[in-house]
C-alpha positions in Angstrom: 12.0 -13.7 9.8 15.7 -15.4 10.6 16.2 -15.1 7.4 15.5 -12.0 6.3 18.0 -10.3 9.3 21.3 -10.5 7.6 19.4 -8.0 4.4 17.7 -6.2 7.2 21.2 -5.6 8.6 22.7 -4.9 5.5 20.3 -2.3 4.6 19.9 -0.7 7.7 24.0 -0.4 7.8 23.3 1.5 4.3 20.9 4.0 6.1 18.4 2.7 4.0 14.7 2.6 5.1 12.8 -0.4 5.1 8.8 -1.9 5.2 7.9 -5.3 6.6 4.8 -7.3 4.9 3.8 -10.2 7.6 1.5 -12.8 6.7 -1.7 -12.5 9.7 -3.8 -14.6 8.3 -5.3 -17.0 5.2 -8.8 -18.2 4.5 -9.0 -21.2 2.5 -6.2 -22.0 0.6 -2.8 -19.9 1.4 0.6 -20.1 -0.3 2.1 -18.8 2.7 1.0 -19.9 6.8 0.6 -16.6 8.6 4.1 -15.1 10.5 5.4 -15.6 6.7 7.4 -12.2 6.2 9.0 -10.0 3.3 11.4 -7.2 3.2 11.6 -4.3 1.2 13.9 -1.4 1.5 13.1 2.2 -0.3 14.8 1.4 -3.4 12.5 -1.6 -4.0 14.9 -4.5 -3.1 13.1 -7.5 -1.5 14.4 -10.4 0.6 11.7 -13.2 1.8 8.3 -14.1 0.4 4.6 -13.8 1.5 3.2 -15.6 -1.4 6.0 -17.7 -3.2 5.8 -15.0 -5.8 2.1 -14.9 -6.9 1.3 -10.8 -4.7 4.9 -9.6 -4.0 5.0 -7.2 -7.0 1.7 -5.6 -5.8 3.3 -6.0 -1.7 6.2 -4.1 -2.9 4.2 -1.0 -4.6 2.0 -1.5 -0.8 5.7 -0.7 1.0 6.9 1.5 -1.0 4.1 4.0 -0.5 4.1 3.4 3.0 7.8 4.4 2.9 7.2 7.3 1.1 4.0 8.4 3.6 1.8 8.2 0.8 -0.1 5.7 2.8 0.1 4.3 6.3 0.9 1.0 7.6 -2.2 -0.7 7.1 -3.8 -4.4 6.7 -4.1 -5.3 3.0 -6.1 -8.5 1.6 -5.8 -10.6 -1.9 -7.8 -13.3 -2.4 -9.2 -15.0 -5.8 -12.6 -13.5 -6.0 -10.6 -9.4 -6.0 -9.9 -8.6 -9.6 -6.7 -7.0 -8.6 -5.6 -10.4 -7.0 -6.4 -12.5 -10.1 -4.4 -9.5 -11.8 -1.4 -10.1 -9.7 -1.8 -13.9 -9.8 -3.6 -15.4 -6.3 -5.0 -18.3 -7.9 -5.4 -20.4 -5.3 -8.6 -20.4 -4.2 -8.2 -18.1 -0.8 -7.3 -15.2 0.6 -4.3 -13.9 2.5 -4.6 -10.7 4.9 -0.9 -9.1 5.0 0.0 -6.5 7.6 2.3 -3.9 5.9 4.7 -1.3 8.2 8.3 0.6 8.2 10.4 -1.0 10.4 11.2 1.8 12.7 14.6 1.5 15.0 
């Protein structure tokens, strides 16, 4: 998360809102250890990574609906047997559980 402050700073300077994506936990095989975290702000910039790339484009569509109310913060799951984790690319063999919410001030 240490490194995410200095965007989170940034954008929150720019009045611009922002959703965090957390890592809470992995079954089996994980790209990420849980407490790995991701940024994005409401224009769809990211900083950080809860997957090394393989979920963050489907994490990011996640926040941005959160941001826009569309949906509420909320624990989401891809692992390798969910089609739409194989879509996005989880091919390692587990599953990761993210928890998704604004980052109110």
């Amino acid at each position: 998360m240490k490194d995410l402050l200095e965007d989170i700073d940034r954008w929150r300077a720019a009045g611009l809102r922002i959703a965090v994506a957390r890592v809470v936990d992995i079954e089996g095989s994980g790209p990420r250890d849980p407490g790995a975290a991701m940024v994005v702000n409401e224009h769809g910039e990211v900083a950080g990574s809860v997957s090394g790339g393989c979920v963050e484009g489907a994490v990011v569509s996640e926040a941005l609906a959160i941001l826009a109310g569309e949906e509420a913060s909320r624990v989401v799951s891809f692992g390798y047997s969910d089609d739409e984790a194989f879509a996005v690319g989880l091919t390692c063999g587990g599953t990761i559980r993210l928890f998704i919410e604004p980052l109110d001030w």
